[in-house]
C-alpha positions in Angstrom: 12.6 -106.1 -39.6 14.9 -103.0 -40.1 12.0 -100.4 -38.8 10.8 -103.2 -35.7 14.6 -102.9 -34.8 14.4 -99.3 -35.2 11.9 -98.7 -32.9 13.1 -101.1 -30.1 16.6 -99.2 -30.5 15.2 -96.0 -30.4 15.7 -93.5 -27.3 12.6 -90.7 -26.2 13.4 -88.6 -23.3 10.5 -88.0 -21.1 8.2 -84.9 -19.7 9.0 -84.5 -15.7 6.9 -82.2 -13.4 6.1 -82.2 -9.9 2.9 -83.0 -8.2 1.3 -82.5 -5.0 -2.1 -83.7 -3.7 -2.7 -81.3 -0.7 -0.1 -78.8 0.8 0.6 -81.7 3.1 1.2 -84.6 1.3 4.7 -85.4 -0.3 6.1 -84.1 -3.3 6.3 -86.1 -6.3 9.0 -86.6 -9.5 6.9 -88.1 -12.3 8.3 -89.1 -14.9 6.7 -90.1 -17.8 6.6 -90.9 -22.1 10.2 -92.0 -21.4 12.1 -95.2 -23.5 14.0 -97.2 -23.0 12.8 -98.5 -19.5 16.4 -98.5 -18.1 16.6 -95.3 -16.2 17.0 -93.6 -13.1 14.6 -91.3 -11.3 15.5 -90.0 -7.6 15.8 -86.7 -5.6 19.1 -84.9 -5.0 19.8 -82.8 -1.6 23.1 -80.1 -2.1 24.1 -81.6 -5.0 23.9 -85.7 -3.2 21.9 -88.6 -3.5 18.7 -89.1 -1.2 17.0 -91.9 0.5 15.8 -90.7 3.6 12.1 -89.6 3.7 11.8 -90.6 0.1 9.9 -93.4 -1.5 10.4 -94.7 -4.9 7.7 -95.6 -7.6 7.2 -98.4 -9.7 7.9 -98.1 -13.3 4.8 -98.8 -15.7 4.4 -99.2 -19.1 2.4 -96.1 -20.9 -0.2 -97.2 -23.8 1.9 -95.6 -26.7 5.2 -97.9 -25.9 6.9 -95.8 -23.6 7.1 -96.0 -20.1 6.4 -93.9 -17.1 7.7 -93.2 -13.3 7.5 -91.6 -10.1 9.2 -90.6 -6.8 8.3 -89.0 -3.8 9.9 -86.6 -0.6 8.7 -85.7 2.5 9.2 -82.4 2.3 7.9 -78.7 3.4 8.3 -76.7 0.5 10.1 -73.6 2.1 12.4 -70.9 0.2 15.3 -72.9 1.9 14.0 -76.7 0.7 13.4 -74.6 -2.9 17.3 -74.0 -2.5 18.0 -77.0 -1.6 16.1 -80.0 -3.2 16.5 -81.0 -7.4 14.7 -84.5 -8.7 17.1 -86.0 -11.5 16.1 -88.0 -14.0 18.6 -89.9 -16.2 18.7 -92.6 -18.9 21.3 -95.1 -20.2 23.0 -93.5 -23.3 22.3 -90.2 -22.7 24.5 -87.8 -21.5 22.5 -84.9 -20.0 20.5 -85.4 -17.1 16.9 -83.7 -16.5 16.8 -82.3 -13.6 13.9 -80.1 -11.8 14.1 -77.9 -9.1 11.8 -77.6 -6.4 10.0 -75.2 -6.6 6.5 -73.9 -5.2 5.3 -72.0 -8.3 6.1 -74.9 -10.4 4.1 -77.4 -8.5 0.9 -78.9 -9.9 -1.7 -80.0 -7.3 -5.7 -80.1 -6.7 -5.3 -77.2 -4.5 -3.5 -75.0 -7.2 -5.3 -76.2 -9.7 -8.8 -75.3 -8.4 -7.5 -71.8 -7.3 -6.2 -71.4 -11.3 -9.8 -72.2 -12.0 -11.1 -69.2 -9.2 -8.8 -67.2 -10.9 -10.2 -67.6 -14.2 -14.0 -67.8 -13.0 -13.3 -64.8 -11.0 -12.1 -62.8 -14.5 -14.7 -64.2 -16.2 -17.2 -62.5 -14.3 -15.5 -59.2 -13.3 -14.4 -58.6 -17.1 -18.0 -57.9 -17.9 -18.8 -56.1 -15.3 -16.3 -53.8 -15.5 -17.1 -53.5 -19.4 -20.6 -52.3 -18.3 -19.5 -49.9 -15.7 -17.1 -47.7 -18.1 -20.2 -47.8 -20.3 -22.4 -46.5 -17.3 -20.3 -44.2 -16.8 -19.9 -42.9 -20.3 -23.4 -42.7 -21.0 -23.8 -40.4 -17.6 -21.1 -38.2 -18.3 -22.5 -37.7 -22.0 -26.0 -37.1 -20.5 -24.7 -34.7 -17.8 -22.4 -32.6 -20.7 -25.3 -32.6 -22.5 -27.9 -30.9 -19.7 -24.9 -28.6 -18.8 -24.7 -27.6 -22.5 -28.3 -26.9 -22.8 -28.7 -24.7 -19.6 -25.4 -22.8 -20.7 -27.8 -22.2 -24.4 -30.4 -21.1 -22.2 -28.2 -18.4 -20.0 -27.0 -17.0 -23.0 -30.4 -16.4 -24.2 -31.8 -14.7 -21.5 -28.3 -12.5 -21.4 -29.3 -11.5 -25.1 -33.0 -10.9 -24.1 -31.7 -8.6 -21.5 -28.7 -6.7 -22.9 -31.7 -6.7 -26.8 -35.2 -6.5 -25.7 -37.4 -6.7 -28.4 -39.5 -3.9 -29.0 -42.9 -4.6 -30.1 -46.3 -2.0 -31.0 -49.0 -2.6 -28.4 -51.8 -2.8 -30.6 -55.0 -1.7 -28.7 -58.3 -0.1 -28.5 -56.8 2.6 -26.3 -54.0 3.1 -28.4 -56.2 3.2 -31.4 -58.5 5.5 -30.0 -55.6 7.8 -29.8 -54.1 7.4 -33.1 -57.5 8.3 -34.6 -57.7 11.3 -32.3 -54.6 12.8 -33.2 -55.2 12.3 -37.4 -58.4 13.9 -36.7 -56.6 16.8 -35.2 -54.2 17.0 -38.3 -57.1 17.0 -40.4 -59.2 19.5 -38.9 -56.3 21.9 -38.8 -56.6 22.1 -42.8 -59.7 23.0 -44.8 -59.9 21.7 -48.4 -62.0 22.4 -51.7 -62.4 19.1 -52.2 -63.5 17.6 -56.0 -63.4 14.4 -58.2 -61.3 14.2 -60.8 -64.1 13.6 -62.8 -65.8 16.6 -62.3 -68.6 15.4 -60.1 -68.9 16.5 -56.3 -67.9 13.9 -53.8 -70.0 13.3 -50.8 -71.1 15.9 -48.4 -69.0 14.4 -45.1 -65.5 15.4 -47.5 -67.0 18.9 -48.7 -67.9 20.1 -45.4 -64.5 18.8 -43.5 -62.5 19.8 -46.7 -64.1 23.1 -47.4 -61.1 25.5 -47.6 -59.2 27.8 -50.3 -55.8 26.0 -49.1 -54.3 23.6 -51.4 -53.4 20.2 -50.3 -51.1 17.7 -51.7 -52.0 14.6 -51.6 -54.7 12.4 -53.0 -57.5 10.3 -51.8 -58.9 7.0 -53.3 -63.2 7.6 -52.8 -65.9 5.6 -54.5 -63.1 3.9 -56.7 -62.0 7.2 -58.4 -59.1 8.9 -57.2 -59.4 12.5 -55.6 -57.2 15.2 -55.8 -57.5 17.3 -52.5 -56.9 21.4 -52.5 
């Protein structure tokens, strides 16, 4: 018995908000999740009690016990109505009054709400996109520094070519031809008593090219025994 007359006793303030079908339609107090049923719901103009261009609600019970309410003005919600118009709610044994301010940016309707949903949709998609640009982007600038790095490697190769050219021995028949010409020269400048080491005679081509009293110092490698030439 105590907690059924508990909760007939009991007191739960409600949640208020305005509403607003189209930009046209009137403005409406709701009031709802409120108990006891004994209360008051009405608009307020400079601080006074309206009736004009306002039309009270019915009040209807909610499924959880509590009750629920509603009020609405003829209004255009201008910066001047925002100053001027509050919807009060109050309730028997409570002292402070709810009251909300019209205001614009406060008011739910179909219109707002599907622009809130635009909003987000719109977000939604850009968010991405604008993910996948900086990465378009990154990847170019990384492959642009990277061809800019490269031809840089490639000037600085040719400067070292130029300022270092590598000097190589053309290796040909001419050339050769020339090199054979000139040891020739050398050799036939010097005549030599030529003999093996071994006391045998080497072959006719070295005794008649080397056949000199001069002495020579070197020695030559012929027939696999070495050759001391003088």
């Amino acid at each position: 018995m105590s907690n059924r007359r508990d909760f007939l006793t009991r007191t739960e303030l409600p949640k208020v908000s305005l509403l607003q079908k189209t930009p046209s339609s009137p403005v409406t107090c709701h009031a709802t999740g409120f108990y006891p049923r004994t209360s008051d719901l009405f608009w307020r103009k400079d601080g006074q009690e309206i009736h004009e261009d306002v039309g009270m609600g019915e009040t209807l019970p909610n499924h959880y016990g509590n009750f629920q309410t509603s009020v609405d003005l003829k209004v255009e919600v201008t910066p001047d109505a925002e100053q001027e118009y509050k919807c009060i709610f109050q309730m028997a044994g409570v002292s402070e009054d709810i009251v909300i301010k019209l205001d614009a940016g406060s008011i739910l309707s179909n219109a707002r709400i599907q622009e809130e949903q635009d909003r987000k949709k719109a977000v939604a998609i850009a968010v991405p996109l604008v993910v996948l640009a900086l990465v378009a982007m990154a990847v170019v600038v990384m492959v642009l520094a990277k061809r800019l790095k490269s031809k840089q490697g490639e000037r600085h190769k040719c400067l070292l070519r130029q300022e270092h050219p590598k000097r190589t021995l053309s290796v040909t028949i001419p050339n050769l031809l020339l090199l054979f010409f000139h040891f020739s020269q050398i050799l036939s400048s010097f005549c030599f008593r030529v003999r093996g080491s071994n006391g045998h005679p080497v072959s006719e081509f070295f005794q008649r090219t080397f056949s000199s009293q001069h002495r020579c110092f070197f020695l030559l490698q012929v027939n696999n025994n070495y050759v001391s030439v003088k």
